[in-house]
C-alpha positions in Angstrom: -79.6 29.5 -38.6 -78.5 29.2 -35.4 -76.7 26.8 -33.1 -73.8 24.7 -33.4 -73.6 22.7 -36.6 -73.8 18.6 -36.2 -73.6 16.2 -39.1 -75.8 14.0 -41.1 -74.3 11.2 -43.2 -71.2 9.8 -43.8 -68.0 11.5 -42.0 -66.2 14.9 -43.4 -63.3 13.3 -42.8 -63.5 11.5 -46.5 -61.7 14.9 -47.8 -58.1 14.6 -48.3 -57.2 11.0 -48.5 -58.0 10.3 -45.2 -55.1 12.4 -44.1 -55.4 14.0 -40.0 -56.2 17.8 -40.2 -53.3 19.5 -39.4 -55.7 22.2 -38.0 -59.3 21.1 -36.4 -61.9 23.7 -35.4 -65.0 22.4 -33.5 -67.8 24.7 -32.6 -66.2 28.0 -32.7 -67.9 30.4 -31.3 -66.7 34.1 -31.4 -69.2 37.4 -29.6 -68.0 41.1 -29.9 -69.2 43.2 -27.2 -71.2 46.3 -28.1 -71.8 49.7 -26.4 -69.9 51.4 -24.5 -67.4 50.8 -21.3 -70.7 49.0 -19.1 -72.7 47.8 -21.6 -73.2 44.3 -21.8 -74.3 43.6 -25.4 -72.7 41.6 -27.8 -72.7 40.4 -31.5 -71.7 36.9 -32.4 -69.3 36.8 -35.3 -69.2 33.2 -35.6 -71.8 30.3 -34.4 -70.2 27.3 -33.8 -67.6 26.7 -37.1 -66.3 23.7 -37.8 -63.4 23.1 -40.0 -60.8 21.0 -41.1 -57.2 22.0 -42.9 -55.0 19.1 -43.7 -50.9 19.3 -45.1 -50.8 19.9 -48.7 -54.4 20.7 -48.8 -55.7 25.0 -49.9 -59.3 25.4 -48.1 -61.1 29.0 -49.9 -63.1 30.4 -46.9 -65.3 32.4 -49.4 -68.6 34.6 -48.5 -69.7 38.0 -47.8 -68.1 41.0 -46.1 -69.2 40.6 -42.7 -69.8 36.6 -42.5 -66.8 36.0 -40.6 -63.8 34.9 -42.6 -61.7 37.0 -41.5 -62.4 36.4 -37.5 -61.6 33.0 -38.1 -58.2 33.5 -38.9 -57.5 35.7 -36.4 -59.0 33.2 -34.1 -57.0 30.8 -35.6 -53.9 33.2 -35.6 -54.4 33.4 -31.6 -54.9 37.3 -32.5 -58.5 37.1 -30.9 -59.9 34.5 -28.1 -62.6 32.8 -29.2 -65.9 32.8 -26.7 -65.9 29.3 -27.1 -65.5 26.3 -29.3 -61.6 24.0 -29.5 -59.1 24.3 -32.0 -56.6 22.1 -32.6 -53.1 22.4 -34.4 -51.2 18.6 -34.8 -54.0 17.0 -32.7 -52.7 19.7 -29.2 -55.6 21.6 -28.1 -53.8 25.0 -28.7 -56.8 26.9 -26.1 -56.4 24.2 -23.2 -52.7 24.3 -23.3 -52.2 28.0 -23.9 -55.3 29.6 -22.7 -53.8 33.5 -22.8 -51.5 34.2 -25.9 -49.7 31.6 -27.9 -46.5 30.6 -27.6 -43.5 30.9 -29.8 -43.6 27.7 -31.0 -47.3 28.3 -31.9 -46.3 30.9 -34.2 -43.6 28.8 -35.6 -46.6 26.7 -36.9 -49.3 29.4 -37.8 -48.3 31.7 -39.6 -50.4 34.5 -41.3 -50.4 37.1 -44.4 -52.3 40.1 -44.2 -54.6 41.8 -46.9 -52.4 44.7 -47.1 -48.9 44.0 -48.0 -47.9 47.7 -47.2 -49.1 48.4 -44.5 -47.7 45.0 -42.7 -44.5 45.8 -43.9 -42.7 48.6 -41.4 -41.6 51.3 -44.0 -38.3 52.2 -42.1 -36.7 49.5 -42.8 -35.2 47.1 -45.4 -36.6 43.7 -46.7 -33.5 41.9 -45.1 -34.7 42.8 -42.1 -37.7 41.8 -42.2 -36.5 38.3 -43.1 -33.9 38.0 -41.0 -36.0 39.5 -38.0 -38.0 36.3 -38.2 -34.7 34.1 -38.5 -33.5 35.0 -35.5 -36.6 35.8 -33.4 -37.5 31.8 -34.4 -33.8 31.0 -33.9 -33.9 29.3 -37.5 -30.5 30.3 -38.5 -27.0 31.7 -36.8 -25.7 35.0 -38.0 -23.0 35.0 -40.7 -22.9 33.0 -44.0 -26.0 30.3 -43.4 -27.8 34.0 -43.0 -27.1 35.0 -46.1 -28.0 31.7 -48.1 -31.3 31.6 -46.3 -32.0 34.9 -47.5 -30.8 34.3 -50.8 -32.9 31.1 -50.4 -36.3 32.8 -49.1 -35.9 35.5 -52.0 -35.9 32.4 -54.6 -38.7 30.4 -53.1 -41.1 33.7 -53.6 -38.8 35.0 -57.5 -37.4 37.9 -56.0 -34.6 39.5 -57.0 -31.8 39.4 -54.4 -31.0 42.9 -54.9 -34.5 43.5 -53.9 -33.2 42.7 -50.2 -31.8 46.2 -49.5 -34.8 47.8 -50.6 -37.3 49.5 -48.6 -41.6 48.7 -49.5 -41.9 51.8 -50.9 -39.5 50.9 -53.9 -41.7 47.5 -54.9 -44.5 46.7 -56.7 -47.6 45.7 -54.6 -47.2 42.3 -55.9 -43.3 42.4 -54.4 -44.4 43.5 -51.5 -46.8 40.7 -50.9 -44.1 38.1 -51.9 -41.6 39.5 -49.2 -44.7 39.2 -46.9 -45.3 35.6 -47.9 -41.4 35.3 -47.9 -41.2 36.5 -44.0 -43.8 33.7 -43.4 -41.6 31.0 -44.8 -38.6 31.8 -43.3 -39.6 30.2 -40.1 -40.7 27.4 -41.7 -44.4 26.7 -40.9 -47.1 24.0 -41.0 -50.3 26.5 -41.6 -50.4 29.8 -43.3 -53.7 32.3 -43.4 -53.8 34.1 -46.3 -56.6 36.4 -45.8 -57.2 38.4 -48.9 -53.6 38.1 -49.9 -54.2 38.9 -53.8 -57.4 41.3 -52.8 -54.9 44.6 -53.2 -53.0 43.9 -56.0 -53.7 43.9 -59.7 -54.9 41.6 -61.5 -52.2 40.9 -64.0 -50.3 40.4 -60.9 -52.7 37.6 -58.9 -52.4 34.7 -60.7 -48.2 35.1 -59.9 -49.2 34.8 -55.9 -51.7 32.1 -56.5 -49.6 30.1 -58.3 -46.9 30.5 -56.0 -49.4 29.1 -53.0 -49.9 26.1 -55.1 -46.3 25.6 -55.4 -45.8 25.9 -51.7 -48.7 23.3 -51.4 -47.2 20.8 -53.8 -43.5 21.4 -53.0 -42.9 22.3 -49.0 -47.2 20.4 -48.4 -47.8 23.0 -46.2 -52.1 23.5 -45.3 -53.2 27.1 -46.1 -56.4 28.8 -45.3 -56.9 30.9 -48.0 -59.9 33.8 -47.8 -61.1 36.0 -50.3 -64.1 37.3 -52.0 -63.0 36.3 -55.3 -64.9 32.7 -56.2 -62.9 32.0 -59.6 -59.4 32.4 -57.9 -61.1 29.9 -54.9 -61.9 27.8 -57.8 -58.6 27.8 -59.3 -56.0 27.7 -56.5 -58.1 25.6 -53.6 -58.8 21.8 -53.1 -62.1 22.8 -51.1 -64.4 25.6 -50.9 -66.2 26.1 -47.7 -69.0 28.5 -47.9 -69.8 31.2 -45.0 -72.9 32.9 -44.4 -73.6 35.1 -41.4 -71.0 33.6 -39.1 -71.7 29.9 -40.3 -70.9 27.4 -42.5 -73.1 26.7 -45.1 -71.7 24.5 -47.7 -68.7 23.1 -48.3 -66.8 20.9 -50.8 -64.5 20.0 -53.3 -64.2 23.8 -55.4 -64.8 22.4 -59.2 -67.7 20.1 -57.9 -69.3 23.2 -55.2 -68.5 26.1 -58.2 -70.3 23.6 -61.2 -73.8 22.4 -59.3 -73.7 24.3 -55.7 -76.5 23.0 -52.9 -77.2 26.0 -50.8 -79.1 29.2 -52.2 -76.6 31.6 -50.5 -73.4 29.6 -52.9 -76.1 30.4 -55.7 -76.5 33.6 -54.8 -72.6 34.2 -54.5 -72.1 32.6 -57.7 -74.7 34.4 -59.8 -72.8 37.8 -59.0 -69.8 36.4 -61.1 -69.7 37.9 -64.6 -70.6 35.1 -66.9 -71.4 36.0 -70.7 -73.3 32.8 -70.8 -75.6 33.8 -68.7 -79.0 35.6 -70.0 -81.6 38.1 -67.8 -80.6 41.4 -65.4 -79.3 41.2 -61.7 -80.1 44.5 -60.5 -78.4 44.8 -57.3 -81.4 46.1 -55.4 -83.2 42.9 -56.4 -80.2 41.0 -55.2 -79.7 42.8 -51.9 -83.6 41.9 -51.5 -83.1 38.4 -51.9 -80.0 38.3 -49.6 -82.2 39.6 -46.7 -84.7 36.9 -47.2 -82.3 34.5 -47.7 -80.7 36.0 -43.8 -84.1 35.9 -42.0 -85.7 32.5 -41.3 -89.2 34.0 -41.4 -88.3 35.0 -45.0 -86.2 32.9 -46.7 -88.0 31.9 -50.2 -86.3 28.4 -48.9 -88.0 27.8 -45.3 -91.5 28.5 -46.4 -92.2 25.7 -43.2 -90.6 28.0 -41.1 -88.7 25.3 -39.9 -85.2 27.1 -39.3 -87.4 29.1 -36.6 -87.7 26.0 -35.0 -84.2 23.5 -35.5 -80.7 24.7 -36.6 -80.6 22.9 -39.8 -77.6 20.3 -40.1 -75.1 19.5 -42.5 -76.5 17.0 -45.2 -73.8 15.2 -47.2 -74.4 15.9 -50.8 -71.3 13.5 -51.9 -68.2 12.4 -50.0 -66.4 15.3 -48.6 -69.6 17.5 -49.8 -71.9 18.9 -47.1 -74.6 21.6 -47.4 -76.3 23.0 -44.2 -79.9 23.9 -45.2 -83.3 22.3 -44.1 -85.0 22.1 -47.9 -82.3 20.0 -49.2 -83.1 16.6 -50.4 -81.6 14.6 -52.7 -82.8 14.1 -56.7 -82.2 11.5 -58.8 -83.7 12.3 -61.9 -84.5 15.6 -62.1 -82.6 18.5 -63.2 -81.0 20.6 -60.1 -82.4 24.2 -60.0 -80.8 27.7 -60.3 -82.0 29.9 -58.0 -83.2 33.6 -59.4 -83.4 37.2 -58.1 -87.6 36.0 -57.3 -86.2 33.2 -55.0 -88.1 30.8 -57.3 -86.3 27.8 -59.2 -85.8 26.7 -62.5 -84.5 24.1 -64.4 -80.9 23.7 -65.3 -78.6 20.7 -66.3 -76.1 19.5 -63.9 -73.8 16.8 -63.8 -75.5 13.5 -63.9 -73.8 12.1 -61.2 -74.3 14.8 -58.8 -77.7 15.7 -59.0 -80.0 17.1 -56.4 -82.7 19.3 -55.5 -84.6 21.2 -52.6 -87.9 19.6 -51.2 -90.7 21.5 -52.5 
């Protein structure tokens, strides 16, 4: 599965209304170097990604540890230069026009929230500073009383207590901490924010408070957020659109209820099978699992590519419905009969799906 991704079908650009992406990613390519000072070796995070996030739109960047989330972000974030690949922000291609670091203004549109509310938060000082640190370093507001109503402000948008601003992280919850992180994002009012793992840390009585406050900052202030995590039923419940990542490429993407009910690629079956689900009947030992993820990985293995055709072509996105692409070579579509559910063997069997979006893989 590699090479950059094309598409087959109708245009991706169905998703959202029709709306522009605020942020466009075309054939991102991202290698580490390996080895030590001389060595020339590398690994390739990413393999030519493309993705779209538009204004009022959440996008789940869901998958593995390891497939690459995370390195988009920070791509995105301008905290690592890609290898190669474009990514526009407002239609400007940010790498042509600031090839080096981003600018200031950059950062006024992107802004990003870290997994780990603590330790992004400096414990020496105060959450006014932190807040009114990114005020005045994005010259947002003049010192005196418009200060303190945009604090005031900031503290309501995330339901913080005002006292809260003169204390330090260690006094608040982990939840607190990651609304006076999301709360420093804000306060220089942005078009894009990366959340990457922002409810992964805290617990889970707490989660739903931060998701729903994302959603709220999507409806309300329609700002685009790239949000990445592990957790598929909180990508189900706070995103518009799932897109799947496997091994540094996109795999399948779509609209999260549609993706989550009746997914196209093994690997989003795979993913979805290691949710707890008391509906579901038989074992999934995770040695069995692990097993079928390293078929699924090789092309000379996968239970899917018994051709061997991914040795040959990169497969390309297939458009399962508007604003619904899958990437994989076996995929064809089915009319009448019912899609499968893939098991720990790698075999198939049948299971209803909607009637409206049913499909299958070519045998």
């Amino acid at each position: 599965m590699n090479g950059r991704n094309s598409t087959v079908g109708t245009d991706r650009e169905a998703t959202a209304g029709g709306r522009p992406p605020v942020v466009e990613i075309r054939g991102l390519v991202k290698e580490f170097p390996v080895g030590g000072l001389l060595a020339r070796g590398t690994v390739r995070a990413l393999g030519g990604v493309d993705l779209d996030v538009r204004s009022r739109e959440i996008v789940a960047l869901v998958g593995e540890s390891g497939s690459g989330k995370s390195t988009i972000a920070r791509c995105v974030a301008r905290l690592e230069q890609p290898t190669s690949g474009t990514l526009h922000v407002d239609g400007v291609d940010v790498l042509a026009r600031e090839p080096r670091r981003a600018s200031r203004a950059y950062r006024t549109k992107v802004q990003m929230v870290f997994q780990d509310p603590f330790g992004s938060l400096n414990p020496t000082h105060r959450v006014e500073h932190f807040l009114t640190r990114a005020l005045r370093l994005h010259r947002r507001v003049t010192p005196g009383a418009a200060l303190r109503a945009r604090l005031a402000e900031l503290m309501d948008t995330v339901d913080l207590d005002h006292a809260l601003l003169d204390a330090y992280p260690h006094e608040l919850s982990g939840g607190q901490r990651q609304r006076v992180a999301i709360a420093r994002a804000l306060a220089v009012e942005p078009e894009v924010i990366l959340a990457d793992e922002p409810t992964s840390m805290l617990d889970v009585s707490v989660r739903i408070g931060i998701l729903n406050l994302m959603r709220r900052l999507r409806d309300e202030r329609g700002i685009a957020i790239l949000y990445i995590t592990h957790d598929l039923a909180a990508a189900r419940y706070v995103a518009d659109r799932t897109t799947v990542m496997f091994a540094g490429e996109v795999v399948e993407s779509g609209e999260s209820t549609a993706l989550m009910a009746d997914p196209a690629h093994p690997y989003t079956r795979l993913l979805l099978s290691a949710v707890p689900d008391p509906r579901r009947t038989g074992t999934f030992d995770p040695a069995e699992r692990a097993a079928l993820r390293a078929q699924l990985l090789g092309t000379d293995t996968c239970p899917h590519s018994r051709d061997g055709r991914c040795r040959q072509d990169a497969p390309v996105h297939h458009v399962v419905a508007p604003g619904w692409t899958v990437r994989c070579h076996r995929y064809r579509p089915h009319a009448d009969a019912a899609g499968p559910v893939l098991d720990l063997a790698g075999a198939s069997t049948a299971a209803p799906v909607p009637t409206d979006q049913k499909k299958d893989f070519a045998a």
